[in-house]
LOGU-524647 format. One record per residue: x, y, z of N, C-alpha, C in turn; residue number from 1; residue in three letters. Coordinates in steps of 0.05 Angstrom, whole numbers, padded with zeros to 5 digits. Layout:
{{X Y Z} {X Y Z} {X Y Z} NUM ALA} ...
REM end
This chain:
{{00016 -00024 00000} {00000 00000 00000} {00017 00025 00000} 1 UNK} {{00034 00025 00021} {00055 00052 00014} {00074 00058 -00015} 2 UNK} {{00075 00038 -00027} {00084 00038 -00054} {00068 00048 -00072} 3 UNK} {{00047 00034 -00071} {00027 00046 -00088} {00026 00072 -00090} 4 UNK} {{00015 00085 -00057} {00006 00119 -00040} {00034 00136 -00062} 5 UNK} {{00054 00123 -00050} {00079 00141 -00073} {00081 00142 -00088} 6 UNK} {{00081 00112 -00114} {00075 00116 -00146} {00052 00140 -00152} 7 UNK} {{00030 00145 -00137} {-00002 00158 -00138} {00017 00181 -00136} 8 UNK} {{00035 00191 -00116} {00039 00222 -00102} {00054 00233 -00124} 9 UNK} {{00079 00212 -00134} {00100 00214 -00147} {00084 00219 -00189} 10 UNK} {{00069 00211 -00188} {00055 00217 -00218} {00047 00242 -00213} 11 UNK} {{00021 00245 -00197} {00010 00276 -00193} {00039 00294 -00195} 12 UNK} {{00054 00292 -00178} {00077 00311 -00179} {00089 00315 -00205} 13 UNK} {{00088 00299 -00225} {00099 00299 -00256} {00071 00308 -00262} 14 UNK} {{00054 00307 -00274} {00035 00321 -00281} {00022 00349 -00272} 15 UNK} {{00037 00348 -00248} {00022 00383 -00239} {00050 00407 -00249} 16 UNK} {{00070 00392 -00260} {00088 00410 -00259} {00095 00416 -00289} 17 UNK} {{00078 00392 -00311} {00082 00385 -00334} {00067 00419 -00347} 18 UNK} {{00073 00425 -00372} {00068 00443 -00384} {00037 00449 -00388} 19 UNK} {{00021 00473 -00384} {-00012 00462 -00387} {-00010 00480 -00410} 20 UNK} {{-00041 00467 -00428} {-00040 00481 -00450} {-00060 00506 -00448} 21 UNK} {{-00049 00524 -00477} {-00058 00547 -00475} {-00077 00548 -00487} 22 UNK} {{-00095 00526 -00502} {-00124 00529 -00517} {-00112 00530 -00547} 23 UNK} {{-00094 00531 -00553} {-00086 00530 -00584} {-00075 00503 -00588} 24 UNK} {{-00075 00485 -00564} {-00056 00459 -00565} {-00030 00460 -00564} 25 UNK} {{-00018 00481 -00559} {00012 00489 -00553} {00017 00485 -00514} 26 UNK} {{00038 00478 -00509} {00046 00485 -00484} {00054 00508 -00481} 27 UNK} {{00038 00524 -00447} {00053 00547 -00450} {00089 00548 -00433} 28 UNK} {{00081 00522 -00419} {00110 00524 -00409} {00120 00537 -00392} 29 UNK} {{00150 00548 -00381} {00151 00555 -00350} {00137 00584 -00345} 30 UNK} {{00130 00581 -00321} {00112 00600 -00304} {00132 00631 -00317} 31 UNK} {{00123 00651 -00340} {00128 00681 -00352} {00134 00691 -00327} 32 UNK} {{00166 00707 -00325} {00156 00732 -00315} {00126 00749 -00305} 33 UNK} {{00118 00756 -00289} {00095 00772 -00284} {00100 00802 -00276} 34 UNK} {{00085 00817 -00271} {00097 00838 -00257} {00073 00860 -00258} 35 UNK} {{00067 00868 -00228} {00044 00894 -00213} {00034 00909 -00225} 36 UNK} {{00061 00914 -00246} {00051 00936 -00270} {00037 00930 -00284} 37 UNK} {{00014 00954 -00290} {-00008 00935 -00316} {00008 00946 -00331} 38 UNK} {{00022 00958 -00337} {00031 00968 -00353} {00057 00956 -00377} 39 UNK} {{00064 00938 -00357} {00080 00917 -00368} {00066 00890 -00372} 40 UNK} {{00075 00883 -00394} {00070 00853 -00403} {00082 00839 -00414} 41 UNK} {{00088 00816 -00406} {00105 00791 -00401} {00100 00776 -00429} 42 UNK} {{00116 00761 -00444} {00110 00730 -00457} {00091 00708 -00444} 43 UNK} {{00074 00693 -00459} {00048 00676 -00448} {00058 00654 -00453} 44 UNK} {{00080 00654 -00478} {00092 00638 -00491} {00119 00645 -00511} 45 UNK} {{00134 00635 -00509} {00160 00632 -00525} {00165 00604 -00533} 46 UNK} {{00174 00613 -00561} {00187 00592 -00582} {00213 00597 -00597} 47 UNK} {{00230 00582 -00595} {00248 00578 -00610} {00245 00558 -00640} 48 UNK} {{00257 00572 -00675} {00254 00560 -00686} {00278 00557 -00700} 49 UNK} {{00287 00528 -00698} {00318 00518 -00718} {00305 00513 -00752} 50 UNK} {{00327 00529 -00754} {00324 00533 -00793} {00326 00512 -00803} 51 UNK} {{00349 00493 -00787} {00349 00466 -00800} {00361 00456 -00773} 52 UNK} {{00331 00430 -00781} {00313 00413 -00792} {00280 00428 -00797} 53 UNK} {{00279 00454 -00785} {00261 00467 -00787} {00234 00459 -00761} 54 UNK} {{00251 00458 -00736} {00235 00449 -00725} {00223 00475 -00699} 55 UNK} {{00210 00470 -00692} {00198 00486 -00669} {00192 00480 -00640} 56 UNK} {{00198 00494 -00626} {00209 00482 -00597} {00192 00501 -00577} 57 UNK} {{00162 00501 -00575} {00142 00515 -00550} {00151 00513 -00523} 58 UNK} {{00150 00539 -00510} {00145 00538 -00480} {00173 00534 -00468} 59 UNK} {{00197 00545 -00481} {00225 00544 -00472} {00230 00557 -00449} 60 UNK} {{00255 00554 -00441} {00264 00576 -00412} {00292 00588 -00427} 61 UNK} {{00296 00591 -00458} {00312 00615 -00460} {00311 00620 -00496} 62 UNK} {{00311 00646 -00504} {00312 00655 -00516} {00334 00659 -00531} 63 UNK} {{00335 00656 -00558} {00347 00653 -00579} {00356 00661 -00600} 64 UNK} {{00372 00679 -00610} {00371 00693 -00639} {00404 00680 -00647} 65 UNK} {{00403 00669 -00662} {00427 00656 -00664} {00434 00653 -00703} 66 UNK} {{00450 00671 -00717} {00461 00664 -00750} {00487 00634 -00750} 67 UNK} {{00480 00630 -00776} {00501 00600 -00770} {00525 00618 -00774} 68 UNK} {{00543 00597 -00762} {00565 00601 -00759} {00578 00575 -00764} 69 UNK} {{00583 00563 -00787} {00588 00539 -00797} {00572 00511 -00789} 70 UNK} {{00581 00502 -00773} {00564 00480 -00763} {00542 00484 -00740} 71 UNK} {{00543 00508 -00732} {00516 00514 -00705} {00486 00526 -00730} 72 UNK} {{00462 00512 -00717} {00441 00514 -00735} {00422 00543 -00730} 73 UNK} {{00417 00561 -00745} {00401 00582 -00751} {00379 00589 -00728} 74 UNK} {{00370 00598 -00708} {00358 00601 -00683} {00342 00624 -00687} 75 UNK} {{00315 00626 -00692} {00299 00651 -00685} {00279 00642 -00660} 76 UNK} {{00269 00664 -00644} {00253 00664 -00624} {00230 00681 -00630} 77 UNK} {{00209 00669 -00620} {00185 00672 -00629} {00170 00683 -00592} 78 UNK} {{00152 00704 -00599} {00150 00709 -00567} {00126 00725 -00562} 79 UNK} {{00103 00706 -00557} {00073 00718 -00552} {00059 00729 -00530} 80 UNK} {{00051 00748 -00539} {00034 00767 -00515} {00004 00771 -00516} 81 UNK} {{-00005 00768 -00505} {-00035 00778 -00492} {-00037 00795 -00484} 82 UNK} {{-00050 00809 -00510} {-00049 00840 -00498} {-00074 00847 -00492} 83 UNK} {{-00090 00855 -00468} {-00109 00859 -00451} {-00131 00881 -00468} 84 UNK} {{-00153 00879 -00471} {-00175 00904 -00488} {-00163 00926 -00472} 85 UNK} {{-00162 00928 -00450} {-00153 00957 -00444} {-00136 00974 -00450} 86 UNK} {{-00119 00963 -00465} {-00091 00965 -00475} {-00105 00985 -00504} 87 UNK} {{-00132 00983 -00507} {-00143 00998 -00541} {-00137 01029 -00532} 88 UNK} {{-00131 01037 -00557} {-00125 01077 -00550} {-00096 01082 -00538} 89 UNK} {{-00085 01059 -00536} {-00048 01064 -00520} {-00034 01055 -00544} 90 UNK} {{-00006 01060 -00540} {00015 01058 -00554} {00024 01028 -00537} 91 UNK} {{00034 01007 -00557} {00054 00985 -00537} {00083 00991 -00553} 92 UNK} {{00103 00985 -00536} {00139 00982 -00546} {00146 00957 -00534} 93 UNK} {{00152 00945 -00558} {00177 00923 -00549} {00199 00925 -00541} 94 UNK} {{00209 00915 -00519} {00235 00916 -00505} {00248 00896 -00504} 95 UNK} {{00272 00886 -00503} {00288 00864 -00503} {00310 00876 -00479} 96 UNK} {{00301 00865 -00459} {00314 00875 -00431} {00338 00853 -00417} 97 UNK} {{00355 00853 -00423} {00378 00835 -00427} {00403 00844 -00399} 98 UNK} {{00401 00816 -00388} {00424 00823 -00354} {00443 00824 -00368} 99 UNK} {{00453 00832 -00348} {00489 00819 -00346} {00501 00792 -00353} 100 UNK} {{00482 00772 -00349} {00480 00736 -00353} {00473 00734 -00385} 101 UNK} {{00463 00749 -00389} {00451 00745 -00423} {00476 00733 -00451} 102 UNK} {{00473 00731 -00464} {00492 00726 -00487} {00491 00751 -00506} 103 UNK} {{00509 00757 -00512} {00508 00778 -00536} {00541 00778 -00545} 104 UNK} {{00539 00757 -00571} {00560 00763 -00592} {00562 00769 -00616} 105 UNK} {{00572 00769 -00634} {00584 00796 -00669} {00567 00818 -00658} 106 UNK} {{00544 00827 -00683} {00539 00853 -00676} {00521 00851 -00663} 107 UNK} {{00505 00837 -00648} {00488 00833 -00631} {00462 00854 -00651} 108 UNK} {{00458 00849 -00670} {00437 00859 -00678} {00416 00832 -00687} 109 UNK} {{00382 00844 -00693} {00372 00825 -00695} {00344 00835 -00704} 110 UNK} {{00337 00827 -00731} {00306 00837 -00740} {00285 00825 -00729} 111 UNK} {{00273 00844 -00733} {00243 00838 -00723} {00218 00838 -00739} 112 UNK} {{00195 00822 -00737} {00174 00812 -00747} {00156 00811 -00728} 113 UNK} {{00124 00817 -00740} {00099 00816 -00718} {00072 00798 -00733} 114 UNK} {{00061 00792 -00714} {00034 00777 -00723} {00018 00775 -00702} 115 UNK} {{-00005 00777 -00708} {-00034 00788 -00699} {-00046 00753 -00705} 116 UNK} {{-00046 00744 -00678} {-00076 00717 -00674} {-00063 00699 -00693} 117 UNK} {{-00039 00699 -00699} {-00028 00679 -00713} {-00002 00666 -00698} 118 UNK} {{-00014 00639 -00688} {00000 00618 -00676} {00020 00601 -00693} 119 UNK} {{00018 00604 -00714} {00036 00589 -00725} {00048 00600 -00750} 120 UNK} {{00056 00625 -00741} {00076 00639 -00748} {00093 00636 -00779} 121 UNK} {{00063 00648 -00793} {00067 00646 -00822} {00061 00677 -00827} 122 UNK} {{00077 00683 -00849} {00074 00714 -00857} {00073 00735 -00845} 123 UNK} {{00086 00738 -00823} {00093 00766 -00803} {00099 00793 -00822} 124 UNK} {{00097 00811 -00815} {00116 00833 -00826} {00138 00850 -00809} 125 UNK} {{00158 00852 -00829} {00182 00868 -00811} {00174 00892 -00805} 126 UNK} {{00184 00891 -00777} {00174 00916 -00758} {00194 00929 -00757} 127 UNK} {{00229 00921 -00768} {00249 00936 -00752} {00266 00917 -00746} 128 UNK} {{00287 00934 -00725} {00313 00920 -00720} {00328 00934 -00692} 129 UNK} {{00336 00909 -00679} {00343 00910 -00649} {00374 00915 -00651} 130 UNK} {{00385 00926 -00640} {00410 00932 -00627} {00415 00916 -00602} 131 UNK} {{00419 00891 -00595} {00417 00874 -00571} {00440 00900 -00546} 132 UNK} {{00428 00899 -00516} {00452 00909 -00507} {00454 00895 -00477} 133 UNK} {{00473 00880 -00471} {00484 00859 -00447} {00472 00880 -00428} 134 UNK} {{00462 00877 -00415} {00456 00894 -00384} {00443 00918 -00395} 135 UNK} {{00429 00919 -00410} {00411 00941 -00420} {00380 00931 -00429} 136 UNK} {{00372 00952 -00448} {00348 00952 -00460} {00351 00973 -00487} 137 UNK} {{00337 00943 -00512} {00337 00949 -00540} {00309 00949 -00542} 138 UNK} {{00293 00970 -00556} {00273 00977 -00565} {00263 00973 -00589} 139 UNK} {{00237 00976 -00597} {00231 00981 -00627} {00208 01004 -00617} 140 UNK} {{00199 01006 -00647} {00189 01045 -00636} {00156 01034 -00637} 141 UNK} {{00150 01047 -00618} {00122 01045 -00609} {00107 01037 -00628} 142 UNK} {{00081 01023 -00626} {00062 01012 -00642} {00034 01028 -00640} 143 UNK} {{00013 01022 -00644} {-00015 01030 -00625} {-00022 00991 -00618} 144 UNK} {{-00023 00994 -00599} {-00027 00974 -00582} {-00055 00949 -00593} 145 UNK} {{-00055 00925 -00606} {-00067 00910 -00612} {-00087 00893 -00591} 146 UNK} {{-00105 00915 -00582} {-00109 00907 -00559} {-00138 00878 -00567} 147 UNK} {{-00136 00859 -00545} {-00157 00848 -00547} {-00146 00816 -00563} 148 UNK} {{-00125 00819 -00563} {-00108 00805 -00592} {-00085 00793 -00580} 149 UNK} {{-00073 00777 -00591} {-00055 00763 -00594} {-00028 00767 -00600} 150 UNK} {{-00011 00771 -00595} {00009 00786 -00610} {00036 00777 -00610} 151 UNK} {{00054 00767 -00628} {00075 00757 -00634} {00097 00768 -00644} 152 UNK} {{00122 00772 -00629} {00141 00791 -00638} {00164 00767 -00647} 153 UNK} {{00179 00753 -00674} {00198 00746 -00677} {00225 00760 -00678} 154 UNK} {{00243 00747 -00668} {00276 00762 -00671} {00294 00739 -00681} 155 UNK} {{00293 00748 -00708} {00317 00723 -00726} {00336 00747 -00735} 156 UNK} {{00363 00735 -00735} {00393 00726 -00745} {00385 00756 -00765} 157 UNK} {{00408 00770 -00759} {00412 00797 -00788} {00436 00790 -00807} 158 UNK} {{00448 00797 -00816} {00455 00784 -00836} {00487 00766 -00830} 159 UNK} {{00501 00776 -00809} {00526 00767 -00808} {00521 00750 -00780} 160 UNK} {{00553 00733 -00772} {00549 00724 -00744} {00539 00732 -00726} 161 UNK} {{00512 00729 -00718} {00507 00736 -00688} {00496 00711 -00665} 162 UNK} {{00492 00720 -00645} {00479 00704 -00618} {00476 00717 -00598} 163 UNK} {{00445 00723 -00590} {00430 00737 -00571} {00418 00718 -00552} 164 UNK} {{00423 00711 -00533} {00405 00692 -00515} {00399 00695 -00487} 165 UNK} {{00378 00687 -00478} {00364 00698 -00448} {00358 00680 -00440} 166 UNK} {{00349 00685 -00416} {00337 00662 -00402} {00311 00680 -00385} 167 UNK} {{00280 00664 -00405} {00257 00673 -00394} {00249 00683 -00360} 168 UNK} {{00269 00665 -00343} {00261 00672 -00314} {00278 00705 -00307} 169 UNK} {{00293 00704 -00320} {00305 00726 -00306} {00298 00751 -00331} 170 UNK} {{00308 00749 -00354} {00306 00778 -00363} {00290 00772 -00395} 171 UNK} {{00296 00788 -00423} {00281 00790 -00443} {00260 00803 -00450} 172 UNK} {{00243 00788 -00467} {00225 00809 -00485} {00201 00825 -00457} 173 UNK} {{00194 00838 -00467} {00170 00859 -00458} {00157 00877 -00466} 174 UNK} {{00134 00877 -00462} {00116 00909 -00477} {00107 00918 -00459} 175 UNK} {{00115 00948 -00459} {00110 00972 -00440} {00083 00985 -00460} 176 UNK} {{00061 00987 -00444} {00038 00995 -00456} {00042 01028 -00433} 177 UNK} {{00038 01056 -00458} {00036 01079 -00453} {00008 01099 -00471} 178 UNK} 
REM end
């Protein structure tokens, strides 16, 4: 009987900690940043996508912008927000808020792409281009805020060697709604 009680305790514990889904059939994966501010808003979800084999990787704990560099494979990050109806009549800005821990090598630059209620991240348009900065914050210029909506900011590879990487618990993307 006590074997059992533990196999029983020991499953629930893998299942309560397992990824729950977000209604699109995607995992959202580890518990986003949060934060008091309504004014700030967090990723609901992040994805990393390798160019080759072309695969896609939901609900990560770090973020990715990575150009090949001979044998290392092509890395964009994919990074969705829920942006709240109240958010209609405001401006939102993307931030890429990067510690001291972060990765940033060549020019640490990195374009950007957006999409509206689209989960599977076909046909974005370029919004622009990040200047990554180690212990800082890289911007793109204000939007009017898609409120009520879904919203997906990609950051792939600019044209020469680079690698931008984070890790979701501590620092990265954000939109400051003003």
């Amino acid at each position: 009987m006590k074997a059992t009680f533990a196999a029983v305790m020991a499953l629930l514990t893998l299942t309560s900690a397992a990824p729950a889904p977000n209604g699109q059939g995607f995992p959202i994966g580890p518990p986003h940043r949060t934060s008091s501010d309504s004014a700030v808003i967090y990723p609901m979800m992040t994805s990393t996508y390798e160019t080759w084999p072309g695969r896609v990787s939901d609900g990560v704990v770090s973020g990715l912008v990575r150009s090949s560099s001979g044998a290392s494979t092509p890395v964009t990050t994919y990074m969705t927000f829920d942006i709240p109806p109240d958010a209609a009549s405001k401006k939102c800005q993307f931030n890429l808020r990067l510690s001291d821990g972060a990765t940033v090598t060549g020019a640490g630059r990195a374009e950007a792409a957006t999409w509206l209620d689209n989960l599977n991240h076909v046909g974005g348009s370029w919004v622009g281009r990040l200047q990554a900065v180690k212990g800082g914050v890289a911007s793109l210029a204000p939007v009017d805020c898609p409120a009520g909506h879904k919203y997906t900011v990609e950051l792939y590879q600019y044209a020469e060697d680079v690698e931008i990487g984070w890790n979701v618990y501590a620092d990265g993307p954000e939109i400051v709604v003003s």
